[in-house]
Structures are given as structure tokens and as C-alpha cells.
N, C-alpha and C positions, 0 to 999 in steps of 0.2 A: 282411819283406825277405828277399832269395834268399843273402846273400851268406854263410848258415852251411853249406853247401854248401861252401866253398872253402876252409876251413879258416883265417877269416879271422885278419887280425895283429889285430885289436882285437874285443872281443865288449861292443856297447853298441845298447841299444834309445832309439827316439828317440820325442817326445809331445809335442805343443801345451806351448806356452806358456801356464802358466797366467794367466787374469786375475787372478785375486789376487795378481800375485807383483808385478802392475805398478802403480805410482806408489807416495807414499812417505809407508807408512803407516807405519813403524818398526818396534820390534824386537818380538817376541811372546814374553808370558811372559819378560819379559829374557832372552831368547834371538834373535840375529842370525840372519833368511834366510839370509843367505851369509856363508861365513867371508872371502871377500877377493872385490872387482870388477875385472877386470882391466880398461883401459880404456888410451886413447893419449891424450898431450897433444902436441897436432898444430896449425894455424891455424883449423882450420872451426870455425865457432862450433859444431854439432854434436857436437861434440868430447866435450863435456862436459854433454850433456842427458843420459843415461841416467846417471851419476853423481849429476847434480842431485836428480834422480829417485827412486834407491834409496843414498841416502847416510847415512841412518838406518834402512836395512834389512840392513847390511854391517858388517862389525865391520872388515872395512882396506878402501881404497882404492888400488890399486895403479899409476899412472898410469906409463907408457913413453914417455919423449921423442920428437921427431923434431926435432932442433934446427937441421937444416939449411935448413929454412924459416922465419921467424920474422916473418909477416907476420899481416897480416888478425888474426883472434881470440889468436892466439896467446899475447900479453903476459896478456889477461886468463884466460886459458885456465891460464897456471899458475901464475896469482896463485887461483884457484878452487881447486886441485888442490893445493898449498902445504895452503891450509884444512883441506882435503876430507881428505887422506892423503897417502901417499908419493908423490914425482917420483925416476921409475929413469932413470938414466942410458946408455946399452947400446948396442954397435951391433948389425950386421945378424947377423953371424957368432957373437954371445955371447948375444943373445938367449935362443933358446931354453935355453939349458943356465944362465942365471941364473932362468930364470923354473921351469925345471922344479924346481931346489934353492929357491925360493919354496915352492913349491906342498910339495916334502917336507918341510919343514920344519914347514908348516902339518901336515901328518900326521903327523909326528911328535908335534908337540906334542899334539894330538887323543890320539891315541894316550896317550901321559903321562897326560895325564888325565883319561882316562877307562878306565883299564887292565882294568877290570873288564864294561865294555861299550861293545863300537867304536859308533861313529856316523860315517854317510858322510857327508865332506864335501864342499861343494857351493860353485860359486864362478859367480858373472856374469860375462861377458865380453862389454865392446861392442865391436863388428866394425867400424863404422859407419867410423873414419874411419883403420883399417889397410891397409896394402899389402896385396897378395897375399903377399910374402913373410913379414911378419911374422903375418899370419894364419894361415899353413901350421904357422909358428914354435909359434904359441900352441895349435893341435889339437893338432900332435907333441907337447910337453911337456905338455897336460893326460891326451892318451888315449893315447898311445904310450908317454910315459917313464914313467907312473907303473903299479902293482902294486896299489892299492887302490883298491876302487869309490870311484865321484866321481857327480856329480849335474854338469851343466854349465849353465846357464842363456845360451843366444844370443841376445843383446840387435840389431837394429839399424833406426836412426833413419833412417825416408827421408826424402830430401830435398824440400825443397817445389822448385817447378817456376820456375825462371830462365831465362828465352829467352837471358841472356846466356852461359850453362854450355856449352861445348862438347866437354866433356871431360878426357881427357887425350891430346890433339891432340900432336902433334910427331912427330919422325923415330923409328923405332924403335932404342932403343939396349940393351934385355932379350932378350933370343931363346933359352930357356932352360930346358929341366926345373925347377922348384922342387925346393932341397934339400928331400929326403926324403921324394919323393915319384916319385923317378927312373926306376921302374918295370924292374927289370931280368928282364925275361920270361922265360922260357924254351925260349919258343917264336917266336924272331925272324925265321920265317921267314912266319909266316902277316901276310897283311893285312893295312893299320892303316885304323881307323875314328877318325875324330874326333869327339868331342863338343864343341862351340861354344858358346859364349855369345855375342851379339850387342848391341854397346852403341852409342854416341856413336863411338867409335873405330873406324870402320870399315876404315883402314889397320892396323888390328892382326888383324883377321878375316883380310883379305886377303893378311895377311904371314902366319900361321897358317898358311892353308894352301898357300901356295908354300912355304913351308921345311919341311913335314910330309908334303905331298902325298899327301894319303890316300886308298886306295881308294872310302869312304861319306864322307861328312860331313853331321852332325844338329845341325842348328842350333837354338839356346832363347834365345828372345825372350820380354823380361818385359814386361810388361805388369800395372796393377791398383793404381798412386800417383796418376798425373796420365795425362791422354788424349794431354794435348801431347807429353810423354815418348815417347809409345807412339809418336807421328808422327812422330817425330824421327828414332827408329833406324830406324823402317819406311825412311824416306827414303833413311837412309844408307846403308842395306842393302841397297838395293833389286836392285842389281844381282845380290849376292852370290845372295840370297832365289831371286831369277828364275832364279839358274844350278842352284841344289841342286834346285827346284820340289818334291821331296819331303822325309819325313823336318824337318819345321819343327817345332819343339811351342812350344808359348805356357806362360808359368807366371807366376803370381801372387807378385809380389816380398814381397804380404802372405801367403802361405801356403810359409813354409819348409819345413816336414815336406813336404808334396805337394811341393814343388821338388826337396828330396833322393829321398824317392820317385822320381820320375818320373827322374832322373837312373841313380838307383841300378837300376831295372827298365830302360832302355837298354842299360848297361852287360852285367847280367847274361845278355841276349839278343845281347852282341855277344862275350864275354868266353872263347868258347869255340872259337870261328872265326875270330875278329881279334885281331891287339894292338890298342889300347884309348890313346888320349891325351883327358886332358879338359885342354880351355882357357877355364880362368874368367877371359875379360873381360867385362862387360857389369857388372850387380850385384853387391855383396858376395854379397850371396842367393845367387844362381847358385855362386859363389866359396867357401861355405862348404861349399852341395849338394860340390860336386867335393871336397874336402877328407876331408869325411864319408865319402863314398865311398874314396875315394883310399885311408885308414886302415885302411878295411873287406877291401876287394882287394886291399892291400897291392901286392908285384910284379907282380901279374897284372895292373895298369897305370900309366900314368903321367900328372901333371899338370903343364902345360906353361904358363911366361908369357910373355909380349912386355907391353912397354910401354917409352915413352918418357922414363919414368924422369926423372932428373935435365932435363931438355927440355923435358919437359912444362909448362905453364901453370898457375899455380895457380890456385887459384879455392876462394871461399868455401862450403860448402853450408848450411843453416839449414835446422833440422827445428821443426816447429810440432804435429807430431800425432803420436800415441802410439807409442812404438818397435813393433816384430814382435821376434818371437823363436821358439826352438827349444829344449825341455829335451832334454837327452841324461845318461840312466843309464850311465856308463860299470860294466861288471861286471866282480868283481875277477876278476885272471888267476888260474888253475891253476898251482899247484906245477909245477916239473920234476924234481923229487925224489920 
């Protein structure tokens, strides 16, 4: 990756998800893969497969409410999670700064005891059935706030394919930089380029770039779970797709590192002659790509959401087949002393 060139805010190499690290074999040598799984108790029965999953590979389970829904899966979702480990209570705004003092705490204690030889700590996080916001939340506090190397494990479950899934359909009521990821350039006079993800929600593409208006726009269509999927957004898209006619790339919702890749060498090639916005709707995948990056270039760009929020329609998802994922080495920061 190019982005040690720019002096980036965070310094972390990324690598396949290994197979071993998936389903649930338990602990090794009484010792826990991961010291805690960060994961959301939310309605999609999804919710809680990758918990299921690695819940005797984890020494905590850490589950994050979303209690403003409480439909579909939901009731059994934290009656599992009860069992499983902890249910946090949080909103939007506390978030990150409860779960950052989780995670220091965990290092400290590590630290304690083991004072004689550190050992990096390493923690699961499923994506699968987070907001953009609170996903932004969980990168910030794991590779932003913290000072000591970390290992990251990116968990997420894709959805098996429902003709009746539309989305998150409705009026846009987000229109919005994600905190802390605001992007405050330096250079606001050059061109802006956007980078797009392309999903089910084609009114949020469309609203993207009327409030953005950017000089390029590169659009990333996933593709690589279900075919019908792929016909879907092609569909919804189509117009948008026919207006850009160039600058489209395809990425495989099953290959995160190539998604971040491909995202992060866009950027890099645009990041020197354009301001720079990424807008992750389409996939988590896509959504974490921007994220990863986002940490990486720090102000040198910004990530930007729409969605219809509280509007929107819920809808269950149900995953049947093996999560994807993405390890990331976060490396400890340098002294400033």
C-alpha cells in the first residue's frame, strides 16, 4: 500500500483472514484467540452468527445494543448474548469513547500481567449488522485511540439472497461527513473526486452526488455472494452506471483486502490533484474498505454518509455460509518525546 508516503495518522498492514481462525474450534493451549469479539445485538438474525461461531475462541463477548428496533430476531438475539457475554448499552455519540476505555482496559490489564513480556492484543469485530456510523465508531477507538499494537480480526456474514430485501429504501434524512472522518484538507481549492459504492439504494447514489457535485466520480459495484444480487443494483443503477460510462470497478464482497486495496490505490492516484470523498453505501465490505483507508489518509480525505436512517424499512438478513474477513496488524505508534 502507497499511503506511507503521506505521513499517514495510523501505521497498520492488512492480510487474509486466516482459515484457521474460522468456526469454533475453542481455545489453544488454554489460551483465547481473542481477548474480547466486538459484535451488535440488533434484529437480523445475523446478528449473532459470527459470535455463535467463535464464542469459545474469545475470552469476552462484547455485544452493543441497538434498542430502537426491537423486531424480527431481536428478542432471541439477546436472550443468546445474555449467555454469550456482555450486552452495552450506548448511544451514538458515547460510543466510541466507552468502547475505546473497553479496549484500554483490556491493555492494561495484559500489561499487569504480563509485565515482564508484552503480548499483542487482538480482538474480532463483526461488521455485519452495524451502521456506517457505529462502524466508523469501532475503527476510530480500535486504530485511532489506542498506542499499542493490536491484531484486528474483520468478521462479516453475507446475506443469503431475498427477492423481498429492498434495502434501506426511504427519503434521505443523513446527508453527512461521518464523525471523524471529516477530512479537513488543506488544499480546498483543488477538485473533488468521489469515490461510490453502489447498492439496492440507488436514491442515496443519486443524492451523493447532487449534494457533492464532483468533478470524477468512480463507482464500486460488488459483486461475488449471489448473481441476483449483482442484477439488482446493475438494475438500479443503471442509469447512474450509463452517466459515469467510465472509471466503474467490480470487487468481490468475498475478498476484503482486494476491496481495500483497490479502494486505497484509487485514492492514492487521486489524493494529490483532487480533494477526495468516499461514500460507503452499497456493502459493509465496501464500508469498511473506506474506513481502512479513511484512518490511513487521515485529513487528506473525507467519508461521507446518506441514508435514510430512522425511515428506512427494516428487514431481516440470515447468513447460511461462512463469514469473510480481514486481519489487520495495527503497529504501535512512536513516541513524541
Amino acid at each position: 500500500m502507497y499511503f506511507d508516503e503521506f505521513d499517514p495518522r495510523v501505521n497498520f498492514d492488512l492480510k487474509p483472514l486466516l482459515e484457521s481462525r474460522q468456526g469454533p474450534e475453542g481455545s489453544l493451549n488454554g489460551q483465547y484467540r481473542y481477548d474480547a469479539l466486538i459484535c451488535t445485538l440488533g434484529y437480523e438474525t445475523r446478528a449473532r452468527y459470527v459470535a455463535e461461531r467463535l464464542q469459545r475462541e474469545t475470552e469476552n463477548i462484547w455485544a452493543f445494543s441497538y434498542p430502537a428496533v426491537a423486531s424480527f430476531d431481536y428478542s432471541l438475539n439477546e436472550e443468546r448474548y445474555k449467555a454469550m457475554g456482555t450486552i452495552y448499552h450506548t448511544n451514538a455519540h458515547s460510543y466510541r469513547i466507552f468502547l475505546r476505555e473497553l479496549v484500554a482496559g483490556r491493555l492494561a490489564a495484559r500489561r499487569d500481567a504480563n509485565s515482564e513480556q508484552s503480548q499483542t492484543l487482538r480482538f474480532a469485530i463483526d461488521i455485519s449488522s452495524m451502521d456506517r456510523d457505529r462502524l466508523a465508531g469501532t475503527v476510530l477507538a480500535l486504530m485511532v485511540d489506542q498506542v499499542e499494537e493490536i491484531e484486528i480480526d474483520f468478521y462479516y456474514s453475507c446475506a443469503d439472497f431475498d427477492e423481498k430485501l429492498v434495502g434501506s429504501e426511504g427519503p434521505i434524512h443523513v446527508n453527512r461527513p461521518i464523525s471523524g472522518f471529516e477530512g479537513w484538507t488543506s488544499t480546498p481549492d483543488l477538485p473533488l473526486a468521489c469515490v461510490l459504492g453502489l447498492g439496492f439504494e440507488h436514491n442515496l447514489a443519486l443524492g451523493a452526488l447532487e449534494t457533492l457535485e464532483p468533478t470524477d466520480a468512480y463507482l464500486f459495484v460488488a459483486s461475488g455472494v449471489d448473481d441476483r444480487y449483482d442484477h439488482i443494483v446493475m438494475d438500479r443503477n443503471s442509469a447512474l452506471i450509463e452517466g459515469v460510462t467510465e472509471n466503474i470497478y467490480q470487487y468481490s464482497v468475498r475478498s476484503p483486502m482486494r476491496t481495500a486495496l483497490a479502494v486505497e490505490s484509487i485514492v492514492h492516484s487521486l489524493v494529490r490533484s483532487r480533494r477526495v470523498i468516499l461514500v460507503p453505501i452499497g456493502t459493509k465490505i465496501f464500508a469498511l474498505a473506506c474506513f481502512l483507508v479513511g484512518v490511513a489518509y487521515g485529513d487528506e480525505l473525507a467519508v461521507w454518509r446518506l441514508s435514510a436512517d430512522s425511515a428506512r424499512t427494516p428487514e431481516n438478513r440470515v447468513c447460511t455460509t461462512d463469514p469473510v474477513g480481514v486481519s489487520v496488524l495495527l503497529r504501535k505508534k512512536k513516541s513524541l518525546t
